[in-house]
matplotlib code that plots the C-alpha trace (Angstrom):
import matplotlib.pyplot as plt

x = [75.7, 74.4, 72.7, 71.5, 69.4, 68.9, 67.3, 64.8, 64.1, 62.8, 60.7, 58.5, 55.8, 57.2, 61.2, 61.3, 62.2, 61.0, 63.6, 63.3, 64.6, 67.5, 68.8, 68.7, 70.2, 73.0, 73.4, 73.0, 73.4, 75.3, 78.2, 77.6, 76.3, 78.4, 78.2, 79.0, 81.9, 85.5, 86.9, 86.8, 83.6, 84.3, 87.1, 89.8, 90.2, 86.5, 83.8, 82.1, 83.1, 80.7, 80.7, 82.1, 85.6, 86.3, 87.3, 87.3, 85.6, 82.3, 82.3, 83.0, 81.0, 78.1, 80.0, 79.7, 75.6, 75.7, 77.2, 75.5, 72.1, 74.0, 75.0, 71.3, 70.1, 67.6, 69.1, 70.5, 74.5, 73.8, 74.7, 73.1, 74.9, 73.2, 75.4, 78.7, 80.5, 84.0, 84.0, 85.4, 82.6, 82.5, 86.2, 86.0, 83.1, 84.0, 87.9, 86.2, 83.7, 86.8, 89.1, 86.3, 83.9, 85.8, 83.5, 80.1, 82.6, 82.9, 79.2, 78.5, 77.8, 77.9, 76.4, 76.7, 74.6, 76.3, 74.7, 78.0, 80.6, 83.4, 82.7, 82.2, 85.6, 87.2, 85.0, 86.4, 90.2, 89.7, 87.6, 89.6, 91.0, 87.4, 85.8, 82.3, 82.0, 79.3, 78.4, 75.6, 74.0, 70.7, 68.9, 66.9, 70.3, 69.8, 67.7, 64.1, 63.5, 66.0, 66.6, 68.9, 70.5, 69.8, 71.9, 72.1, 74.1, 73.3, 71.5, 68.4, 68.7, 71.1, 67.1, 65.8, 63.0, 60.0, 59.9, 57.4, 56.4, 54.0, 53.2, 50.2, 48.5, 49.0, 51.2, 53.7, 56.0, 59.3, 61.0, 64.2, 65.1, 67.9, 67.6, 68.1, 72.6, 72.7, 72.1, 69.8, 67.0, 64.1, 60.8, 57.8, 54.2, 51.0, 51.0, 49.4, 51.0, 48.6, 51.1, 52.7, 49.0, 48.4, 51.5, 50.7, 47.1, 47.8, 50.9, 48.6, 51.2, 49.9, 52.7, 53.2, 53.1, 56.6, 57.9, 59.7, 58.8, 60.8, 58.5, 60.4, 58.2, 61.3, 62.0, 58.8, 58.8, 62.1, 61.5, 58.0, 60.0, 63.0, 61.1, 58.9, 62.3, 63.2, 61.1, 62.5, 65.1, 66.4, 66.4, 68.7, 68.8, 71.1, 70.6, 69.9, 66.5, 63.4, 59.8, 56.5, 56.6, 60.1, 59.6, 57.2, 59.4, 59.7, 63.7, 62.8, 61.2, 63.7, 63.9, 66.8, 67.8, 71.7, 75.2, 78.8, 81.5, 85.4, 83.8, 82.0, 78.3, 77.1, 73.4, 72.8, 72.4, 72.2, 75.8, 77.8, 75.6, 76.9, 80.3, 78.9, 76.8, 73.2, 71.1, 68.2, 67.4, 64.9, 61.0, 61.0, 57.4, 57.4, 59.7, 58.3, 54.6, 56.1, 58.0, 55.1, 53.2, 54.9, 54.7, 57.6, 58.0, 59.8, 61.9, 63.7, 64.0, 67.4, 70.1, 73.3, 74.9, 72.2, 72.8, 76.6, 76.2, 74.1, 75.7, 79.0, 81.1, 82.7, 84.4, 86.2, 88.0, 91.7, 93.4, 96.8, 100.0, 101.1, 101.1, 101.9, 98.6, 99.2, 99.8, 96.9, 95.5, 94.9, 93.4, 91.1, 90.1, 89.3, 87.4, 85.0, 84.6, 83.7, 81.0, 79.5, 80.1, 77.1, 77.4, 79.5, 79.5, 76.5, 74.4, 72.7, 72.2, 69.3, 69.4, 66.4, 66.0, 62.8, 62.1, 60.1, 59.3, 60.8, 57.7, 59.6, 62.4, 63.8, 66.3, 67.1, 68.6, 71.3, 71.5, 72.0, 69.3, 69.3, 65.7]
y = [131.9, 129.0, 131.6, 134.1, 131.3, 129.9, 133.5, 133.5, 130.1, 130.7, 133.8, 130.6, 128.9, 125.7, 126.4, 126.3, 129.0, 129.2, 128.6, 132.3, 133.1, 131.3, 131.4, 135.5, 135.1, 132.7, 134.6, 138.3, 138.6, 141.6, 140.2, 136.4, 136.0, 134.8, 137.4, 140.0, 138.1, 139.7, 136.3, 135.6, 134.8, 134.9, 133.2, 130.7, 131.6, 131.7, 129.5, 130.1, 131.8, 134.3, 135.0, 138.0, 136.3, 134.1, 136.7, 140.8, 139.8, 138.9, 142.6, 144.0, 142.6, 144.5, 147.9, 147.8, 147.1, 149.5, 152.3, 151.0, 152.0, 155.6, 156.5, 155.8, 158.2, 155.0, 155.9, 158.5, 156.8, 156.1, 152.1, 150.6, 147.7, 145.7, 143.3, 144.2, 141.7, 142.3, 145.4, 143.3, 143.3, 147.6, 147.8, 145.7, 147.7, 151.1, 150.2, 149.5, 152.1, 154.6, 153.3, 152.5, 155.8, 158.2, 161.2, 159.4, 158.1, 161.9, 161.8, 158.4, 157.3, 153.8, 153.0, 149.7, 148.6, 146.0, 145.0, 143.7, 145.9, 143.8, 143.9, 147.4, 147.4, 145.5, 147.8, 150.4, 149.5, 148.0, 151.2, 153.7, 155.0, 156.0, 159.5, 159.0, 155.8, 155.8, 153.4, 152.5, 149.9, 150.1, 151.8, 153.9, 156.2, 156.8, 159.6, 159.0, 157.5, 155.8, 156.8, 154.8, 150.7, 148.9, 145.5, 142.5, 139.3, 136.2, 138.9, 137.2, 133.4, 134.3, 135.8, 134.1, 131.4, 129.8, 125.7, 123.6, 120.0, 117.7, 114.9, 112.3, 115.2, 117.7, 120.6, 121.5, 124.2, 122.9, 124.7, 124.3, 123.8, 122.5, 118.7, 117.5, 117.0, 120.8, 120.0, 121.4, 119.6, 119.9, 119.8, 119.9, 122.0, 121.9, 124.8, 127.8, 130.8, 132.7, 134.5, 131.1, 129.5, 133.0, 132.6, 129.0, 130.3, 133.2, 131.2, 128.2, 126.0, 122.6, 120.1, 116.7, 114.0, 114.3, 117.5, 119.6, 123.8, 127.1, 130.2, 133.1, 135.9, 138.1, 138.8, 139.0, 142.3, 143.2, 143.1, 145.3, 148.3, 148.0, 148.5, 151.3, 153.3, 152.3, 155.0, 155.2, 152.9, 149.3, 146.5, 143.9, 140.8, 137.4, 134.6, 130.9, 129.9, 128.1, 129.2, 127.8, 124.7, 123.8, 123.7, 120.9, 118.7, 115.5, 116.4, 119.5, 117.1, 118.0, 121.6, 123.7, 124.5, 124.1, 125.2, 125.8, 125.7, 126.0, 125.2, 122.0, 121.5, 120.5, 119.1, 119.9, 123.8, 123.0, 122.0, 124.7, 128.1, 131.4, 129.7, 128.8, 130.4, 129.3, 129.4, 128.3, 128.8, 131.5, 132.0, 133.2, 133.9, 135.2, 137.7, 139.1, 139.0, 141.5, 143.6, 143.5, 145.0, 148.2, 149.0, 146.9, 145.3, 142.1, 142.4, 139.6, 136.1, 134.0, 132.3, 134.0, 132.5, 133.5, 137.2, 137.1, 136.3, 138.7, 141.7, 141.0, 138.5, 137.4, 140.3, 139.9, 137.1, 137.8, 136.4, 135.9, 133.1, 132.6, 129.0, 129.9, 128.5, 130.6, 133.6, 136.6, 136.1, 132.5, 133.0, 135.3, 132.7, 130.4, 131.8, 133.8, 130.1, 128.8, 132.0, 130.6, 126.8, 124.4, 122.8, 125.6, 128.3, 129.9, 126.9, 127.9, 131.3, 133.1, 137.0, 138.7, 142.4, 144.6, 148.2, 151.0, 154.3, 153.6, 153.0, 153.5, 151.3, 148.1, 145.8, 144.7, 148.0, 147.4, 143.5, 141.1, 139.0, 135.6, 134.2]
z = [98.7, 101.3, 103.3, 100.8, 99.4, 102.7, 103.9, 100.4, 101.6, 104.9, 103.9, 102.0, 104.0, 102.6, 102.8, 98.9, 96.3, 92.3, 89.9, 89.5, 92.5, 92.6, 89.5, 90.4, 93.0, 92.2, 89.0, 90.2, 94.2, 94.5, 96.4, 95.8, 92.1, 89.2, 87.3, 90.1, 90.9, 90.3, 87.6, 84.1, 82.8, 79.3, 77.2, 77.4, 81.0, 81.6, 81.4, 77.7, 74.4, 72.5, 69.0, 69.3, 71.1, 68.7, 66.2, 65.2, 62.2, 63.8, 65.2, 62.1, 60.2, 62.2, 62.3, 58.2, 58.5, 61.4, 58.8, 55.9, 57.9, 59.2, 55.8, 54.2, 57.1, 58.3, 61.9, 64.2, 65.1, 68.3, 69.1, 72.8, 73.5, 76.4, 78.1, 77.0, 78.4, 78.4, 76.1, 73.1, 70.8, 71.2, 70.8, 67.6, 66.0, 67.4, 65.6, 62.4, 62.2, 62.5, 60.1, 57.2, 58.0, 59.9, 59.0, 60.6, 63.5, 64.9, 65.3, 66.8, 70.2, 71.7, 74.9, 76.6, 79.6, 82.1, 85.6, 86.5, 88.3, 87.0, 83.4, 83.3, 84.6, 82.1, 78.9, 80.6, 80.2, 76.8, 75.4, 77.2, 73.8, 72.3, 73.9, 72.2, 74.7, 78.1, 80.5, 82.5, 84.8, 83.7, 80.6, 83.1, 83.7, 79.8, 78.4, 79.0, 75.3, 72.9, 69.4, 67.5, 67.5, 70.2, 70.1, 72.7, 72.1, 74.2, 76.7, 77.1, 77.6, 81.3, 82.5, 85.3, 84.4, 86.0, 85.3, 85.6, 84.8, 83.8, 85.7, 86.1, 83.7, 86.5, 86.1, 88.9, 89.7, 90.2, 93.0, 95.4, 98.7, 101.2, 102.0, 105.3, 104.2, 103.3, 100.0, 97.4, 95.2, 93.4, 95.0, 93.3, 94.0, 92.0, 89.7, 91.3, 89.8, 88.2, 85.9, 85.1, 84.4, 82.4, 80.0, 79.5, 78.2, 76.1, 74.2, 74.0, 76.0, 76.3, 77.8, 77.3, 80.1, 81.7, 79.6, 81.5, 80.3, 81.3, 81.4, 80.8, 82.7, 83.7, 80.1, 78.9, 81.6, 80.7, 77.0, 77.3, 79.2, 77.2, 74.1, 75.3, 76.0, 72.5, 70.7, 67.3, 65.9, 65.6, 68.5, 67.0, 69.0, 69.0, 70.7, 70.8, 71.0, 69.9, 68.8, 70.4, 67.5, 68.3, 72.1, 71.7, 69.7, 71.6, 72.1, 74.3, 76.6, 79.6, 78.9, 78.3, 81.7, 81.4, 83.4, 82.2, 84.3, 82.8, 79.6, 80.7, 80.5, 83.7, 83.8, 87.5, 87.4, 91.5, 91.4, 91.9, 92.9, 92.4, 90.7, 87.4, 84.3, 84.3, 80.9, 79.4, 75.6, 75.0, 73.2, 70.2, 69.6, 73.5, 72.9, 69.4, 70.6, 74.0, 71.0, 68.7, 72.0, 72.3, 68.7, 67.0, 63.8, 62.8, 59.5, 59.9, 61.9, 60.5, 61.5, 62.1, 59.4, 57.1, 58.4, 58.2, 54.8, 53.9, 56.1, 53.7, 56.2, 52.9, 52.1, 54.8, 53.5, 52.6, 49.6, 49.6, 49.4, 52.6, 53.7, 57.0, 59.4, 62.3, 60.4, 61.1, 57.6, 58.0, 60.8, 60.1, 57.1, 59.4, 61.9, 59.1, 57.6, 61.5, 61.4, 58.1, 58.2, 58.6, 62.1, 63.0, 66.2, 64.1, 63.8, 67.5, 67.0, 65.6, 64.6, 65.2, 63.7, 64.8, 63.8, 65.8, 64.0, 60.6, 58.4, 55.2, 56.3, 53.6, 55.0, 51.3, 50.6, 53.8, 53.2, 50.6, 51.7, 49.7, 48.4]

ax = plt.figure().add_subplot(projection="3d")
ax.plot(x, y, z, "-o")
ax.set_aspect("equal")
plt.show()
């Protein structure tokens, strides 16, 4: 990893990379990036947890609002997962979907993107009992144009970021380099990146003296060509977040930028290159304006919670007389009342659900949206 970045380095006049550049690397380098890497990202032997691992129900929840929209004929039943991970969240909904609709299952397809080699190994064994299953690298191995769900959880916030700072009331790029112990810091340069100065403009940015931003430009381009291959359907996206207002709130001063190694936050996203998970929390209005571009609509902006509830999560719940706590009933108790509990998992997640092509599409008639 050392001399990847070392290499990007030395192609710069001043020996110093964006942030950009080597958080893609360190995250994506195709034989030294964290996620490329053949270990356990994900779980108790990894170094986060998802939604979608802490229990089925979380999956299934979505496969009954997935049929719900399949049975009202809102949608062709085709599901595009992006990001897979390891292939849990499919299994789950794919599992449901069969038992609880069996006559829409024969005609669904779920396809799941995953840049990583060893994830797509890992959907691949846990999937291998479902024929109507396809993977792919990249949405360009896909038809030309997308009809149908598309659905990302916690895709967007592992994107490669710009940062920069204010300082003295000057904006600067903060970049990184190697110090003169092999080591790597931050360096900063007066802000000269016309794309940077461009977002800052058009999403009336104005920083604080000493705030620390992340400008999210790779997703902004990633978001813009994924939705012009969407060309009739849903994009449904989770992640944590904040919107333009909440990024200048005086406790986003140092940014977001953070790291996660065997489930412990590390600050210093330096630390460890290429052995730890790198995120930042993403914009909001960024990525609805760059959806909004290409001809999409915004139906709804909640909280997961407020979307679990209203997809039927409660339903879920299973009455019965068993005292035991570590039977499967019990458990599945809890976790749906983790899901739905204030200052629970769902407290930093927002759900985000766009439509493209659907003019006579109402949410109200899939969800029971509460006023």
């Amino acid at each position: 990893m050392k001399h990847v970045l070392k290499q990007a380095m030395e192609k710069e006049k001043d020996q110093s990379i964006s942030y950009s550049t080597y958080m893609s690397l360190a995250l994506y380098d195709v034989n030294n990036g964290y996620y490329m890497k053949e270990r356990e990202k994900i779980g108790r032997q990894g170094d986060f947890f998802t939604s979608s691992n802490v229990s089925s129900v979380y999956a299934k929840t979505f496969a009954h609002f997935f049929i719900r929209l399949v049975k009202g004929e809102v949608i062709s039943p085709h599901i595009c997962e992006i990001g897979g991970g390891t292939g849990r969240f499919a299994y789950d909904v794919l599992q449901e979907w069969q038992t609880i609709s069996p006559e829409t299952f024969v005609n669904m397809q779920y396809s799941i993107i995953e840049v990583s080699p060893f994830h797509r190994r890992l959907q691949k064994q846990q999937l291998i009992s479902f024929a109507n299953v396809s993977q792919y690298a990249s949405y360009d191995e896909l038809d030309a144009a997308f009809t149908g769900i598309v659905f990302s959880n916690e895709l967007f916030d592992a994107f490669p970021v710009e940062v920069i700072e204010k300082r003295e009331g000057v904006l600067y790029e903060v970049r990184i380099k190697y110090n003169s112990e092999g080591g790597l810091i931050e360096v900063l340069r007066p802000l000269d990146d016309e794309q940077i100065i461009s977002y800052l403009q058009r999403h009336q940015i104005q920083l604080y003296e000493g705030q620390r931003f992340e400008v999210p430009l790779q997703m902004n381009v990633y978001v813009k060509q994924l939705t012009r291959w969407l060309q009739e359907g849903l994009l449904i996206t989770i992640d944590y977040g904040y919107t333009n207002e909440e990024w200048m709130h005086p406790a986003r001063r140092e940014g977001s930028l953070r790291s996660y190694y065997e489930h412990q936050m590390i600050r210093n996203p330096l630390q460890f290159p290429g052995e730890m998970d790198i995120t930042t929390h993403i914009h909001w209005d960024s990525l609805k304006i760059a959806c909004e571009e290409q001809g999409l609509q915004t139906v709804w902006h909640t909280k997961q919670r407020e979307f679990l509830l209203a997809a039927g999560i409660l339903e879920q719940l299973v009455n019965h007389e068993d005292r035991n706590p570590f039977s499967d009933n019990q458990k599945k108790n809890r976790a749906i009342h983790s899901m739905i509990l204030q200052g629970g998992i769902s407290d930093a997640f927002d759900v985000v659900i766009q439509q493209k092509g659907l003019p006579q599409f109402n949410l109200d008639h899939y969800l029971h949206i509460f006023s």
